[in-house]
N, C-alpha and C positions, 0 to 999 in steps of 0.2 A: 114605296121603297121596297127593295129587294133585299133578301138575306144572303141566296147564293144567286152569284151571277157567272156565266161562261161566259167568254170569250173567244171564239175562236180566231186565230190568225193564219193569215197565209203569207208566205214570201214571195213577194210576186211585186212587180212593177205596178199593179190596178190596184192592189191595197194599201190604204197606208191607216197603220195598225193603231198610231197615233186615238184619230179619232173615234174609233170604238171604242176605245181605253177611256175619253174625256166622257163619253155620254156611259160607259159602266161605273164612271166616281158619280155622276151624278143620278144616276140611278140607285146607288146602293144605301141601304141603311146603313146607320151605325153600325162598325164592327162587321160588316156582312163580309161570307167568303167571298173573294174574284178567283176567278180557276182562268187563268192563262191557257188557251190549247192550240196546238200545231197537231195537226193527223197527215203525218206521211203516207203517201199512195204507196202501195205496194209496188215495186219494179219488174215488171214482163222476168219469167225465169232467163231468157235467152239472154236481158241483157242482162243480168246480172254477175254472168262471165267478163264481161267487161268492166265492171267497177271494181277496182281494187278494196278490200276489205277497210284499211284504211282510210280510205277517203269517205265511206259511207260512217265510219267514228265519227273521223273528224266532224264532217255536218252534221252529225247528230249533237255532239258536244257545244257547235258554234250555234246552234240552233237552244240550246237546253240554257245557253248563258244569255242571247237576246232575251228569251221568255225570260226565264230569270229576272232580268233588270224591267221588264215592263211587270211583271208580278208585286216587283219590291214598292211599285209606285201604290200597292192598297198596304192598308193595315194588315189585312187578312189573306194576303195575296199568295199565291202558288202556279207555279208553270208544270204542266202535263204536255209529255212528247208520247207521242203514239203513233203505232201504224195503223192501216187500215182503209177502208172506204171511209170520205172524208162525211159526207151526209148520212151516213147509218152508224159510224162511231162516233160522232158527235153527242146523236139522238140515246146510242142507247149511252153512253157516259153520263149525259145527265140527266135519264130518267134513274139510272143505277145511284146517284149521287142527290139525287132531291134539290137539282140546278130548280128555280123558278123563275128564271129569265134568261136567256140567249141573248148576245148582243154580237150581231155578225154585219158585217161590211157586205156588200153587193157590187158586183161589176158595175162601173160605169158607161150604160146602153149606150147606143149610138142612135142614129135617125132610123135605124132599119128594125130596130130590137127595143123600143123604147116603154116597153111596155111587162117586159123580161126583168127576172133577176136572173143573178148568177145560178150557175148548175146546182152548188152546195146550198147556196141561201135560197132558192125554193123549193130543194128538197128540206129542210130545217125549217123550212116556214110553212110548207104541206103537213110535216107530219109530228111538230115538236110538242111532246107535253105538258109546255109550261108558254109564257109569255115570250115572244120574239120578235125583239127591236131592229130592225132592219136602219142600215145605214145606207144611202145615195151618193 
């Protein structure tokens, strides 16, 4: 059993956030923190002429209330929005935070890649300081 656990989520049609979530209650001790995280890619400068100020709130807000509500699902639960590189702010968040488990979702391979994780989940699974439960 785990004290602190991460989570990371992504908004994407390949993950469904759902199932990390059920294997981080069942991993977790009594009482143990869950850290909810979403890490936003930083946006190319050129386009960010193109996004209006507003809209980039908005998704942050509509994004900080999803986490939110899958947070509320532990005892101890907490949503963290951040930007960043998604595999190097992960890693350093929860060696900064004394995380002892990762529980990160992975692409679903095809025939050609079956043998592959996702780009973030094996950079977190290369280089992570504590225990990292990969989801299929």
């Amino acid at each position: 059993m785990y004290r602190h656990l991460l989570v990371p989520v992504a908004f994407d049609t390949d993950h469904k956030p759902e199932a990390a979530l059920d294997v981080a209650r069942r991993l977790a001790a009594p009482g143990a923190q869950v850290t909810v995280m979403h890490v936003m890619e930083e946006a190319p400068p050129y386009a960010l002429t193109y996004i209006p100020p507003d809209v980039t709130e908005s998704l942050k807000e509509a994004l900080r209330d999803e986490m939110g509500r899958m947070a509320a699902g532990f005892e101890n639960g907490r949503a963290v929005l951040t930007e960043g590189h998604a595999g190097r702010t992960l890693l350093g968040w929860a060696e900064e935070n004394g995380v002892d488990c990762i529980v990160i979702a992975s692409h679903q391979p095809g025939l050609e890649d079956r043998l592959f994780l996702g780009s973030t989940a094996s950079w977190v699974v290369g280089r992570a300081p504590c225990a990292v439960h990969v989801l299929r």
